[in-house]
N, C-alpha and C positions, 0 to 999 in steps of 0.2 A: 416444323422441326422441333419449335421446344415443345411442344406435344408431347409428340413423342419422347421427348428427352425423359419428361416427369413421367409419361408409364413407363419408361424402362427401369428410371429410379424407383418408383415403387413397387414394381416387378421382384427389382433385386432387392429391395428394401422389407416385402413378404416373404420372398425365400428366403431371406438370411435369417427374418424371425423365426420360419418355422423349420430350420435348420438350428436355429437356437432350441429352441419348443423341445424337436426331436432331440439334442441330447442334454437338455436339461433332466434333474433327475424327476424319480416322481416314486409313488408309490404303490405297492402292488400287495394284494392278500391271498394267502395262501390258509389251508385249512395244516392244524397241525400235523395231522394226520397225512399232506400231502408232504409238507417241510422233511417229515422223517423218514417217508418214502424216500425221496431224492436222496436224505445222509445214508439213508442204509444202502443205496445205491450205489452211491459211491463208496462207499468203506466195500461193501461186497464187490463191485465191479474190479474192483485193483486185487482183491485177494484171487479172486478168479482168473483174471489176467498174468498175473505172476506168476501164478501157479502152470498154466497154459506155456507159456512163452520159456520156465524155468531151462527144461533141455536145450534149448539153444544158446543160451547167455552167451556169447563174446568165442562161440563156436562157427561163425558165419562174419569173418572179418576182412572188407572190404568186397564183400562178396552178398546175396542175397540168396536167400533159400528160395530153390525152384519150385514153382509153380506143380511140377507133379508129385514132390514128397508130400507125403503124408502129415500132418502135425498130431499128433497124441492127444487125445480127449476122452476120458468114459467115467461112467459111474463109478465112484469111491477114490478116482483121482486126486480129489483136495484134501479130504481125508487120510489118505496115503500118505502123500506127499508134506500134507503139514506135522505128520508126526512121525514120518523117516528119512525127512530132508529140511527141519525148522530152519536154518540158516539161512536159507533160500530165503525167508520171507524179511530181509534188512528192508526193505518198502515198507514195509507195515510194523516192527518194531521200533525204528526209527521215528519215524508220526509218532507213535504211541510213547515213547519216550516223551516229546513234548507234550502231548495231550494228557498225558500224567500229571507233567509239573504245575500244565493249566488248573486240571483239577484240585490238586493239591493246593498254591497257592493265588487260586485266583487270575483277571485275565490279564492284571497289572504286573506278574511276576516280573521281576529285574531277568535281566539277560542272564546273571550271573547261576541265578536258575538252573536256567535249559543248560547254560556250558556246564556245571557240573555234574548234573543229572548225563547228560551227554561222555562226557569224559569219564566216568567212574562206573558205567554199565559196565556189564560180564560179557556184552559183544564182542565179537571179532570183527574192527574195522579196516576200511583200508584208502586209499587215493585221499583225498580232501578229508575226509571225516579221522582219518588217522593219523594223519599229518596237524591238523587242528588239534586233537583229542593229546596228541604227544607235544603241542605248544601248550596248551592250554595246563598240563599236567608238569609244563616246565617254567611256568611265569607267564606266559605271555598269554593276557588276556581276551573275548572276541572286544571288538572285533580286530585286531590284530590279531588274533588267531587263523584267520580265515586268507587275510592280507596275502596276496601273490607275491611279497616278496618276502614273506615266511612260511608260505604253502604253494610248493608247484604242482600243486595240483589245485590252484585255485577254480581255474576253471572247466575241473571235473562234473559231471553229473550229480553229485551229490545230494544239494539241496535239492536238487531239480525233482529227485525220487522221492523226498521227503516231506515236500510242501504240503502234498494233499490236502492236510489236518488245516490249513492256512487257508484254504478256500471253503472246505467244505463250514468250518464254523463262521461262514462271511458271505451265508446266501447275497447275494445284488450286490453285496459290495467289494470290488475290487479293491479301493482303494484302502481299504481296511485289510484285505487279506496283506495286502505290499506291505502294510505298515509293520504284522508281524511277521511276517520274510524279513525287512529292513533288522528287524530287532533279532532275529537264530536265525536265520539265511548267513548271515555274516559273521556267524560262530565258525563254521567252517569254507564257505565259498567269497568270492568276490567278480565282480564284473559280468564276465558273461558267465561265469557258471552261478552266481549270482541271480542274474536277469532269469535264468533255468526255470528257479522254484515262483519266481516273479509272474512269470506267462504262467506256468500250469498252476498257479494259483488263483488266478485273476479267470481262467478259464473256468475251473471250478466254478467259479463265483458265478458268472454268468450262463450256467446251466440250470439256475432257477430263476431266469429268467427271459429265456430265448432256450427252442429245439431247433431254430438253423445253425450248425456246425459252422457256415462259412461265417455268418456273421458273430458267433462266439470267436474264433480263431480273429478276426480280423479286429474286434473290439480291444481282446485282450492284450493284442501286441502294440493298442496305443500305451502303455502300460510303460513300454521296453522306451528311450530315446533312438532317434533314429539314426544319429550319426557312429551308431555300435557297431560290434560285426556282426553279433548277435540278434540283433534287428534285419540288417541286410539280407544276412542268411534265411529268416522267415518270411521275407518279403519273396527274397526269390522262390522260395515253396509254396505260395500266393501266385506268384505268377506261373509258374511251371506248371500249375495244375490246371488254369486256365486256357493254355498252350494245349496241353496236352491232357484234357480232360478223361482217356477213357484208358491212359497208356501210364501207370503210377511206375511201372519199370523206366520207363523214362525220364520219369523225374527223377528215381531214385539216381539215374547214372547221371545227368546234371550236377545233382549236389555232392558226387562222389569227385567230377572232374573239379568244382571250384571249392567242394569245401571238406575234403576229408584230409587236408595237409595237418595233422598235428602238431603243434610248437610248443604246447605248454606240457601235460604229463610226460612226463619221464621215461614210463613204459609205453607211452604210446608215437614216441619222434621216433621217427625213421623205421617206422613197424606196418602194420594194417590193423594192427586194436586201435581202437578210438573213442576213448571214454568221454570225448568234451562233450562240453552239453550243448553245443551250438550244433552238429551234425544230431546227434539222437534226438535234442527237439524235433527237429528238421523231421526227423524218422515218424515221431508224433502226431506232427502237424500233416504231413504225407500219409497218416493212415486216416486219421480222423475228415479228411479233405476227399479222396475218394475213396473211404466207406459210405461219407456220407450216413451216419445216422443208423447204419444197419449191423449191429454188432458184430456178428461171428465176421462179415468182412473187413471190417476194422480192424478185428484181434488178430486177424490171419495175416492182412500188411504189416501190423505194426512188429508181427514177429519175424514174416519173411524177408524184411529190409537188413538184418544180420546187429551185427555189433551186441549192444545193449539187447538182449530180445528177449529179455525177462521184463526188466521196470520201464522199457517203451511201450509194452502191452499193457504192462500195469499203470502208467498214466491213462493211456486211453481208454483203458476199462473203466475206471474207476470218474473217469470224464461222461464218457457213456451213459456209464450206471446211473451218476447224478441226473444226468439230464432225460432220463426213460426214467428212472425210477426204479426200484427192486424192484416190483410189480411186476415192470415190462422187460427185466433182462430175460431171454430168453428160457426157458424151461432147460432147454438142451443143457446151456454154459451153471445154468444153479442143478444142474446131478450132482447129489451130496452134499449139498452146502448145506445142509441143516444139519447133518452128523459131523460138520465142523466146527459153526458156527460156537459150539460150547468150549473148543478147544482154546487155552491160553497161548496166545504168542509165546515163544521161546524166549526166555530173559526178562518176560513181565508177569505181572498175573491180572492181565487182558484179554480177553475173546472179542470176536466179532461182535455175540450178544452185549457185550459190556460197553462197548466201542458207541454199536449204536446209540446205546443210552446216554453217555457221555457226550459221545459229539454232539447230539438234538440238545443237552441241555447247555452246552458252549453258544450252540448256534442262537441258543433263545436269548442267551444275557449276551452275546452280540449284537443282535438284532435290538436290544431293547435298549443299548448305551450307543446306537447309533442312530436314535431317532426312531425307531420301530414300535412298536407298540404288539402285547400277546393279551388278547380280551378272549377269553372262556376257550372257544376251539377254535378263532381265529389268529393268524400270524401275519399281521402288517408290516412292510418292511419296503422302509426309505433309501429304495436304490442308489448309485452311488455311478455317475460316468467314469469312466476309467482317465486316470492322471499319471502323467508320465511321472515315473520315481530319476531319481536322481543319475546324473552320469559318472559311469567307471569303466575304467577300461583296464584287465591286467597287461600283460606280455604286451604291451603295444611295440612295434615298431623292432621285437627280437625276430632273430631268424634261426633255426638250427642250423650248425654250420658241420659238424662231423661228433661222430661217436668214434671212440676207441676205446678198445678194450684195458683193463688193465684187473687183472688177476693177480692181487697178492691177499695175503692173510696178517693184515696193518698190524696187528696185535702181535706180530713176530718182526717184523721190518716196518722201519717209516717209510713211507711213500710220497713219492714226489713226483708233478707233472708241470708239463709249460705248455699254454696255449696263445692263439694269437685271435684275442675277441671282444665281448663285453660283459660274459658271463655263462656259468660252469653250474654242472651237477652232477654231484658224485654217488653212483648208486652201489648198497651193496647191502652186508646185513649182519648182526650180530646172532652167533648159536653156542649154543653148547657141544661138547667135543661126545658126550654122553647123555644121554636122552635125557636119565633119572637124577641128572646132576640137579643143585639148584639155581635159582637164575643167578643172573649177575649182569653188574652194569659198566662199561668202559666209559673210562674218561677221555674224549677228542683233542686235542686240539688242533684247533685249523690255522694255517699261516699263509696268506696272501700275499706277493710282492715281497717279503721278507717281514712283515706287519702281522701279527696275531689278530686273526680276525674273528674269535670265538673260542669259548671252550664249552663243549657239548656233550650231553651223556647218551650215553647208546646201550640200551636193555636189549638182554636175550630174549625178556619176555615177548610174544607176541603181541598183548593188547597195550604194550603200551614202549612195544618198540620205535624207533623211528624209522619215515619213511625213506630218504634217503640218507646217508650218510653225511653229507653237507652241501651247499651251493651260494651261491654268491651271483647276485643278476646287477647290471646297472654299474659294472666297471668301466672307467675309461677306456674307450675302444685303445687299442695295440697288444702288448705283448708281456703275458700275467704267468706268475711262477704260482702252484697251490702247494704246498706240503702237509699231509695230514701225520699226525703222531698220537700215539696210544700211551698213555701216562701209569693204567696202575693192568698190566699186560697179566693174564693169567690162563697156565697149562691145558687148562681144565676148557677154554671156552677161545674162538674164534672170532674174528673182526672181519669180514671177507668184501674187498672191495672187486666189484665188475664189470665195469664201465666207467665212463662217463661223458656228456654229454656237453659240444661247446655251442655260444651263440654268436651272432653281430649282429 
């Protein structure tokens, strides 16, 4: 008996080393030549992807596109489309935003960087990035910019489209991608919208290292903590696809039954949009899991699962891309992508061509301040196991409990409502009464319980309006008076409140 006792202790004693062994980290070389394969890859895979997926955006809500439509693809498509529809491409001007500031100052940039650089672009933003972009332009610095109880749209998609830049200069290493998510991820997101740009970063990362899909998805999500929703939720798209290995309509209706309830965005409670990042990961994870590896099937789920079907294609193109390589993205999906490739993104003076150059020389002083090593045409690089980042959670424990309308024009009337909850959002928007008028800014103030809970400016302008009108989360549960009031009211321009939205 104690025989066997000691082979079974050494038994377990050699597996647990070579389960140590297996994720310890180690080193891998790649030829430079191969390194900037994979970045053009990806930088091309997501503009290809966007581009594809663009006519459907947030046109297929709580619904999926069938199986017999057709999806749009032909020669001179990217081309077309990138210079009579730029706007479309916020996926790649956003990256490129950061990948700028990296450039310009280095990989050490302060946060305060990327938030300015971010808040003071010509873009037109919106959900988390606009909500952030109008804190940020009002005092309130990241990462309290980003914070869900000053952006309800914390846990939007946002980061999630924007991360790219964050894996692809952090070949092997994950842990290094999270690090700079942890530092602009929380310029504008938190929690799970947060964790968003965290997986598709960390996925990035370990497509120059591993072409099995399952085990890049399953790596990356040790990344996420697991007692998230945002975890839970990718777990169950892990298991659903195992279940139901040849049937992805099925999974897709699985995670419509347990996870498309919205609570955080504003426009997305009590609607079928659903901008959170925890379901369109999902959508993600669900194409890249049965594509399986083979592109045009990938980009075809990850468009016909509906909601987001622009930047869910564009993750996993750009996922793709990296891990095949330019080389191998198919001929079909690069028609015209070299009569693109010179075109500058909308709002920088960036191209593809520039991008690639850029990122390969990000990736190299990443690689080489993490232990790597770049000798003549070789690129050594001190992989990195993936380590859980820190835990956040927004909206815990809210629930929407009713919307009502309320239609007045604040700027003429003050407005006042009573709810019975723990917290409110009041949606609506400032315009001009005349198109060619000039902007202008109202002064808010909000009064809670009879308490002055804020005074808030609210611009006509677009880029740098606010997103909702005002909100208050985390009140003592029972029964709350809101009064809004307009202080310097004028003819010429409207305050228009139209909803708003309660919780417990």
């Amino acid at each position: 008996m104690r025989r066997y006792l000691v082979m079974a202790l050494l038994v377990c004693f050699g597996m647990q080393s070579f389960a140590q062994k297996k994720a310890a980290a180690y080193k891998i070389t790649l030829t430079k030549e191969q390194l900037k394969d994979k970045i053009v890859g990806g930088w091309a895979g997501q503009t290809i992807a966007v581009t594809f997926g663009g006519p459907y955006e947030f046109r297929f809500n709580g619904t999926f596109i069938q199986d017999y439509q057709p999806l749009t693809w032909y020669d001179g498509y990217l081309k077309k489309t990138m210079i009579e529809t730029p706007g479309l491409y916020d996926d790649l001007y956003m990256d490129l935003t950061f990948v700028d500031v990296f450039e310009k100052y280095g990989l050490d940039a302060p946060v305060d960087s990327f938030a300015n650089a971010f808040a003071h672009a010509g873009y037109m933003l919106w959900h988390a990035n606009q909500a952030a972009r109008y804190n940020l332009l009002n005092g309130i610095k990241a990462p309290a910019s980003g914070n869900w109880l000053n952006n309800p749209h914390a846990d939007d998609i946002d980061y999630q489209i924007e991360s790219d830049f964050a894996g692809l200069m952090s070949p092997g290493m994950p842990n290094t991608a999270s690090k700079i998510s942890d530092k602009i991820g929380h310029i504008m997101n938190y929690g799970d919208g947060w964790y968003g740009g965290v997986f598709i970063g960390a996925m990035y990362t370990l497509t120059f290292t591993s072409n099995d899909i399952n085990h890049i998805v399953n790596e990356a999500l040790k990344t996420i903590p697991q007692n998230t929703t945002y975890y839970k939720c990718i777990r169950d798209v892990i298991k659903w696809h195992k279940q139901y290995p040849a049937d992805w309509h099925q999974t897709w209706f699985e995670l419509q039954k347990k996870w498309s309830s919205e609570t955080g965005c504003p426009d997305g409670v009590f609607a079928a949009f659903d901008i959170d990042s925890k379901i369109n990961s999902a959508y993600v994870v669900l194409a890249l899991l049965y594509g399986n590896g083979d592109y045009t099937k990938t980009l075809e789920i990850a468009t016909r699962c509906g909601q987001d079907a622009d930047c869910n294609p564009s993750s996993v193109g750009g996922i793709l891309g990296a891990m095949l390589g330019y080389k191998k993205i198919p001929a079909y999906w690069k028609m015209g992508l070299k009569d693109a490739e010179s075109i500058d993104f909308k709002y920088t003076t960036m191209s593809l061509n520039k991008v690639y150059e850029i990122g390969f020389k990000h990736a190299l002083q990443n690689i080489e301040r993490n232990g790597g090593k770049v000798s003549g045409d070789n690129v050594t690089i001190l992989t990195q196991v993936p380590k859980t980042v820190k835990w956040e959670q927004g909206f815990a424990g809210m629930r929407p409990f009713q919307k009502t309308e309320l239609r007045e024009d604040i700027s003429r009337k003050e407005v006042s409502f009573e709810f019975s909850g723990t917290g409110f959002v009041l949606k609506g928007e400032a315009e001009k009464v005349k198109a060619d008028s000039p902007d202008y800014i109202f002064d808010e103030e909000v009064w809670i319980d009879g308490k002055k809970a804020e005074t808030a400016k609210l611009p006509t302008n677009f880029t740098t309006r606010r997103q909702e009108l005002c909100w208050k989360y985390q009140l003592p549960a029972g029964q709350h008076s809101v009064r809004v009031k307009v202080l310097n009211p004028d003819a010429g321009y409207r305050l228009n409140s139209y909803e708003y939205l309660t919780y417990k």
